[in-house]
Every structure is written in C-alpha cells, then in structure tokens.
C-alpha positions in Angstrom: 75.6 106.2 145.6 77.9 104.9 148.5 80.9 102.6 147.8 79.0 99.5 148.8 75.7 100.0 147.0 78.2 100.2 143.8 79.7 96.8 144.6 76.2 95.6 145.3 74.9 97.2 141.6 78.2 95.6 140.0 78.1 92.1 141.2 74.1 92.4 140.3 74.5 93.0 136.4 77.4 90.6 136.3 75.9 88.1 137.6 72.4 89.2 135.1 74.8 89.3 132.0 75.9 85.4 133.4 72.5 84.4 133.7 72.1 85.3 130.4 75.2 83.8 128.7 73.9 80.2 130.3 70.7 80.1 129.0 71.7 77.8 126.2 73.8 75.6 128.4 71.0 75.3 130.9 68.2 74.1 128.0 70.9 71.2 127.1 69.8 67.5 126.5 68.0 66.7 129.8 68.4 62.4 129.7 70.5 59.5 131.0 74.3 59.6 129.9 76.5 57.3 131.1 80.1 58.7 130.9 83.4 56.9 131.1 86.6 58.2 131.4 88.7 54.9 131.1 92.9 53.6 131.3 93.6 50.2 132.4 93.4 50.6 135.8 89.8 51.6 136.2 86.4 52.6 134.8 84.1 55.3 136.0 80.2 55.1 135.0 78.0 58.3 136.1 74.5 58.7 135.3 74.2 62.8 134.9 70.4 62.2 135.6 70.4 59.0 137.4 67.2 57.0 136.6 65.0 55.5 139.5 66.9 52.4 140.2 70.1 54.9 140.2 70.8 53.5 143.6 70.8 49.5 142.3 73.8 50.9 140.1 77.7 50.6 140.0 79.2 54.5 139.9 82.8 53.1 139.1 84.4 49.7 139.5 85.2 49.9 143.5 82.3 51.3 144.7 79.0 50.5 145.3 76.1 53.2 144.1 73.8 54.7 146.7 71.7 57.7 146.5 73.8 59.7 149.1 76.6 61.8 147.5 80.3 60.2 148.3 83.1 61.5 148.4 84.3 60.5 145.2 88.4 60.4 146.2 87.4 58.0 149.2 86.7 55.7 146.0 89.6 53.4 145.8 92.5 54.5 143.2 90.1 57.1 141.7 92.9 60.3 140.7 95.3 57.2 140.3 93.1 55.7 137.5 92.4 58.8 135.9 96.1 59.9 136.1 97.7 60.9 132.6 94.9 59.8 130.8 94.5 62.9 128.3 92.4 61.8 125.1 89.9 64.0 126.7 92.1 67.2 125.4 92.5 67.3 121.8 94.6 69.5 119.7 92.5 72.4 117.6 94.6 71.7 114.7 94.6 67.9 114.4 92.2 66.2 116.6 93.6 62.8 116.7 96.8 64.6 118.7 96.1 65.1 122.5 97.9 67.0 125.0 100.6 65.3 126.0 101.8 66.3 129.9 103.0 65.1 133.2 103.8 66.9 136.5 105.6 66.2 139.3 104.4 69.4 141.3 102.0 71.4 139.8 101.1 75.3 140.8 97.3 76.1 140.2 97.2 79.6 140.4 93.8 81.5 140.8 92.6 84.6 139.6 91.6 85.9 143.0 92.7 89.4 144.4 94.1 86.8 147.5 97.3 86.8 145.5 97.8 90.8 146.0 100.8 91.4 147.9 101.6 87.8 148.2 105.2 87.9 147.3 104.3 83.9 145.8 105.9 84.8 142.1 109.4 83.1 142.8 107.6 79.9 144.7 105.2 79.5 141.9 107.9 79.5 139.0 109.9 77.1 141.1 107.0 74.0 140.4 107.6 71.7 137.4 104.5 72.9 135.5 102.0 76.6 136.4 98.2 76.1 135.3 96.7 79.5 134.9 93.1 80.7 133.9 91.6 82.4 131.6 92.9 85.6 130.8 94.8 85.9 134.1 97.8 87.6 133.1 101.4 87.3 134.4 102.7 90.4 133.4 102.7 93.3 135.5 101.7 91.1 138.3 105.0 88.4 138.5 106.2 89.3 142.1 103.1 87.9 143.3 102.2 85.3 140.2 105.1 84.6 138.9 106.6 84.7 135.1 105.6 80.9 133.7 102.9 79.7 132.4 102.5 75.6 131.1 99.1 75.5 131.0 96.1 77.6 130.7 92.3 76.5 131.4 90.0 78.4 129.7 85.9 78.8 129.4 85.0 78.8 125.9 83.2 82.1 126.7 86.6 83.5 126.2 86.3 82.3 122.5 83.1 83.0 121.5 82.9 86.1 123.1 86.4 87.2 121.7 87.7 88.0 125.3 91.3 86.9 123.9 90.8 89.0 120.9 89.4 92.1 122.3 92.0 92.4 125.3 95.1 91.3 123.0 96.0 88.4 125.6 98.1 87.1 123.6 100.0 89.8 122.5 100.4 90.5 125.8 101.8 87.3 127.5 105.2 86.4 126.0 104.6 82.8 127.1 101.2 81.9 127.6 102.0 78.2 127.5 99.3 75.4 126.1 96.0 76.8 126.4 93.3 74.1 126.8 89.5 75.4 126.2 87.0 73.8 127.7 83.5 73.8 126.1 80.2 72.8 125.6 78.2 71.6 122.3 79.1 75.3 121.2 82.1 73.2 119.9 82.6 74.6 116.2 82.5 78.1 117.5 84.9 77.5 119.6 87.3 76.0 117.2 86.6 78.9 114.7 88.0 81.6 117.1 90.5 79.2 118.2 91.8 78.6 114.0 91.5 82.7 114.2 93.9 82.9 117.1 96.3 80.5 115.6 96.8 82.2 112.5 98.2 85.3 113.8 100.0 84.0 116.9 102.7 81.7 115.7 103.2 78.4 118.0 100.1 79.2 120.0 99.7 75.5 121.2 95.5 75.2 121.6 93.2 72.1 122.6 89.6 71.9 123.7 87.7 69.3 125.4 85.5 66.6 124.3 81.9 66.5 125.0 82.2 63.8 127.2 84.7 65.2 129.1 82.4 68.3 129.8 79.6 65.6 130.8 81.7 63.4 133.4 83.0 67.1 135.2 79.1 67.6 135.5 78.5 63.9 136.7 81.7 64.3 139.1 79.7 67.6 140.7 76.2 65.6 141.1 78.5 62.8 142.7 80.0 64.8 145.2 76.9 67.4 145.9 74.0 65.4 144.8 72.4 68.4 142.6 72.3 67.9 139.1 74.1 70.7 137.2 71.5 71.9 135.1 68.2 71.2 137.3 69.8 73.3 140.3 70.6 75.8 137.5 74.1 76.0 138.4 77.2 76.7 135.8 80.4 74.9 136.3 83.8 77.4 137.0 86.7 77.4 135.1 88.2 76.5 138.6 86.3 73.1 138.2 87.6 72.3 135.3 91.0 73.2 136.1 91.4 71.2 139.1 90.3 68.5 137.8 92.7 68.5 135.0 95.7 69.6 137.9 94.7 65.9 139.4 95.2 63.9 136.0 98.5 65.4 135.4 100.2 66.4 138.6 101.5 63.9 141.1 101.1 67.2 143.7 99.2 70.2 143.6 100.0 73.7 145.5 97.2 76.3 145.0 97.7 79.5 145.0 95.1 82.5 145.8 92.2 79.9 146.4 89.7 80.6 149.2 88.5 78.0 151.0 84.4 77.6 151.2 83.8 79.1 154.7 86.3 81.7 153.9 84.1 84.7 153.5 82.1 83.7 156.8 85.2 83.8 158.9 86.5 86.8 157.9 84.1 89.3 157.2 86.1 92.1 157.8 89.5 90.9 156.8 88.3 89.9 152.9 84.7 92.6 152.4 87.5 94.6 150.2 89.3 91.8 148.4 88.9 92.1 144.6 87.8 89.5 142.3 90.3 89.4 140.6 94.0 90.7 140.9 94.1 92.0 137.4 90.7 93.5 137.6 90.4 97.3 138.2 86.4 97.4 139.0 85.1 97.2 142.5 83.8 93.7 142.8 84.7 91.9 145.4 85.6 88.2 145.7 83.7 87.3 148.6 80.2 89.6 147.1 80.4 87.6 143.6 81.5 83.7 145.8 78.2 84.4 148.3 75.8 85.5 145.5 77.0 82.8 143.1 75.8 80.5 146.3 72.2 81.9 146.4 70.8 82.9 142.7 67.9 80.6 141.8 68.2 81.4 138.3 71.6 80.4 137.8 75.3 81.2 138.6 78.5 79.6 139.3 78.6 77.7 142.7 82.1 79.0 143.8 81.8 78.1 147.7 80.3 74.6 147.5 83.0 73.8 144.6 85.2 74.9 146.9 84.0 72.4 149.7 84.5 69.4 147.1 87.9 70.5 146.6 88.2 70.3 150.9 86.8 66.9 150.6 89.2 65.9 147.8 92.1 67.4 149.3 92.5 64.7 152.4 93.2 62.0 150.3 94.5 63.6 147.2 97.9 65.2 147.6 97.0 69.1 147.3 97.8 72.4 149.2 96.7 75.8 149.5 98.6 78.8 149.9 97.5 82.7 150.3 95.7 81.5 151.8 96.1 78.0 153.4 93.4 76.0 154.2 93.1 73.9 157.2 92.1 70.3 155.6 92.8 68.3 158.6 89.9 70.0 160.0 85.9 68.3 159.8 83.5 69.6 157.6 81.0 70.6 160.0 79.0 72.9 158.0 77.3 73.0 154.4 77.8 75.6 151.8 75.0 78.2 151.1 73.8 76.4 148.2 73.9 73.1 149.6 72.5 74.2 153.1 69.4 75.1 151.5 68.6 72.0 149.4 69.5 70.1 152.5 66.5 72.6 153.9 64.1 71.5 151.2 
C-alpha cells in the first residue's frame, strides 16, 4: 500500500471511531434553550434551535435578531461583557469555587505539527498566561512549545476514555497547570475520572464546565455559521472551546500553530506532509483530517469553518497568529467546505 493510500486508510478509521464516540452527543435534547452567559455589562440570549419567529427575537442586548448569521464580535461590547466572567468553570472538588484568572497576553498554543521546527518555545513562555490542549505535551517538544503551562482545555473524551490515565500525562508533565474539562451531560463520568486523577496527583487543580456553558459555545457556532450543531451533525473542537475561553480571560491573544481556514487550499504542496499533531508519531496529516472533517455527512469536527469564525472574530477582537500568521486584514471572499455546500443547498 503506498504512503498516501495509508494516510487516506488512517484519517478514514479515525474519523469512523469519531463518528462513533458522537453518537450520544448527536441524539441530545433537540428543543428551544435560551442560554445566558450574564455580568453587569451585558446579556446574551441564543435560541440553539431558534423557533419560527426566531427572526422577531433579541440575540443579546445590542443587537437586533435576523435570520442571517452575524458576526457575533461586530455586536457591541460582546468579549468585553463576557470578559472575566468565570462561573461557567467550576472546581471538580467543590463546585461553588470557580476558576479564578485574568491575562494580560495570553499564548493559545495548538496541537498542530505547524509548531515543528518553529523555534516559538522562548516567545510562548514569555506571555502572562499559556493555554494548552488536551494531552499536548511540553516536554520533549519545549524549543518549539515552550516549558509553561497555566491552563489546559480538555474534551471530556480524555476522561471518559482514560486518555490521561492510559498515556500517564500527568506523570509526565511536571507542570500541567489548571486543567479545565469541558463536557457534555456525560457530566458524572467525567467528574469520576476527574476525583480518580486527583487522588494520585497531588495539587492537580481540575474544573469542568457547566451545561450551559457547553449550550451557549453551540449557540455561538449557529450564530456565526447558521447550522445548528447537532442537525448539521457536526462536533465542536476542543479548539472552540479554548478560544473562547482565551477571549474571557485574556485582554490579548497570540496563537500559536493555528492554520488559518483556506490554509490547506493555498498550500497544497507546502503542508500535504504536516502532521496532525506535533507529538503524534502516525502518519496523519493535518490538512487530510481539517478537509475531511469539512465534508463527512455523518459527523466530524468542522476544523476549517471554525477556523473562519475565529478570522471573523479576530478584526475586532485583539488576537494574532503565529506559525503561521494569518492575514486578517484581508476579505473573506470565500466559504469553507462545509459552509460552501449548505450555501449550495
């Protein structure tokens, strides 16, 4: 079998084995939430399945509803009113404590094979706070990712599947920083493996999200794409999740090893080798698992068009991105895969 029909047979069952994992995601509650992520300087209401007079309706308290997706930072004070406002992350160990952070510059740091000969390590270390994901790992890796970690986003997939456990993370990564899990209603689960952890990793600092957290990232994608989560069959990235959180608690964020949506299409040749991951020693390539992701029908994480919210987001919300940079000045003259063919329907 040649090299490529590997990577092809690779990114295949991976993305079969995801299909499978989301199958009770996907048959979640199908009805009309209204979410609210509140402080005192603004209210945000999203329907996640917006009834039929969803257009007659107030999305947040400075902008008017309409049936055509906005971009959701043009709304006025938007990341301002969400800044700092935490009680969504609460403590595994006491749930009336919630994480308790604020950034002046913030490094997001991908898991993406981008970050391979980057030299970045020394530039990354140098922010006020470093969100890494999942089971990422810094060491081995710290000329190019650096040594400190504050914060880690992780899918509660990594819990429930003992991902944590079974590649002893933690013992490791001398400093694996907070670890925030985000999850769905496989909540107690989540928190069982989480207790686990805790027990035999003294000081492991661990928090998960609330429901309604989980619910108002899946509103913020229908807001900004105009596909429902679940209906398009489409699973939310940890990297969705994790910028999110980098624009509550950062006043700037520099990502690192992030491709931008069109990335793959401009540079066939230059990424078809990149890995997935940096850490990862399989053959699957970033740009094979980001372009399939865009097409399954059945399912898959939507890497490319989160990627084009983040664009959108980016001209008003103070972010960069590094190895390698993105051009945000630039229009956004063309649609993702995934949302170039619902545009099609």
């Amino acid at each position: 079998m040649t090299s490529r029909k590997k990577r092809v047979a690779v990114v295949i069952v991976l993305l079969t084995v995801q299909c499978g994992i989301m199958i009770y995601t996907l048959t979640r509650h199908n009805r009309h939430v209204s979410v609210k992520e509140t402080n005192d300087n603004i209210r945000v209401h999203y329907s996640i399945d917006p009834p039929k007079n969803y257009s007659e309706r107030c999305m947040n308290s400075t902008a008017v509803c309409t049936e055509t997706p906005k971009d959701i930072s043009q709304s006025e004070g938007i990341w301002t009113g969400l800044k700092d406002d935490l009680s969504a992350y609460s403590s595994i160990t006491n749930r009336s404590k919630h994480l308790d952070i604020h950034c002046d510059v913030c490094a997001v740091v991908s898991s993406s094979g981008q970050l391979l000969g980057s030299k970045a390590g020394t530039e990354i270390d140098n922010a006020t706070c470093v969100i890494r994901m999942n089971i990422a790992p810094t060491k081995g890796f710290e000329v190019d990712v650096g040594t400190r970690t504050s914060v880690r986003i992780a899918g509660f997939l990594g819990m429930t599947r003992g991902i944590f456990k079974s590649t002893k993370f933690f013992e490791n990564e001398r400093f694996p920083g907070k670890v925030v899990i985000w999850t769905n209603k496989n909540g107690n689960l989540v928190k069982e493996e989480s207790l686990e952890l805790i027990k035999h990793h003294a000081g492991l600092d661990m928090y998960m999200t609330s429901d309604e957290h989980v619910e108002f990232c899946e509103a913020l994608f229908q807001k900004e794409t105009g596909r429902n989560r679940e209906k398009s069959k489409s699973w939310l990235s940890t990297g969705w999740f994790t910028m999110i959180f980098a624009l509550k608690v950062c006043d700037k964020v520099k990502v690192y090893g992030m491709i931008d949506f069109d990335h793959c299409s401009r540079n066939k040749t230059r990424s078809k080798d990149v890995p997935y991951h940096y850490y990862d020693k399989t053959e699957v390539k970033e740009c094979d698992v980001s372009n399939a992701g865009e097409t399954r029908s059945t399912g898959g994480h939507r890497y490319l068009t989160e990627k084009y919210v983040f664009r959108k987001w980016a001209k008003s919300a103070d972010m960069e991105f590094f190895y390698p940079s993105w051009n945000i000045t630039s229009e956004l003259h063309k649609l993702p895969i995934f949302l170039n063919s619902a545009a099609s329907k």
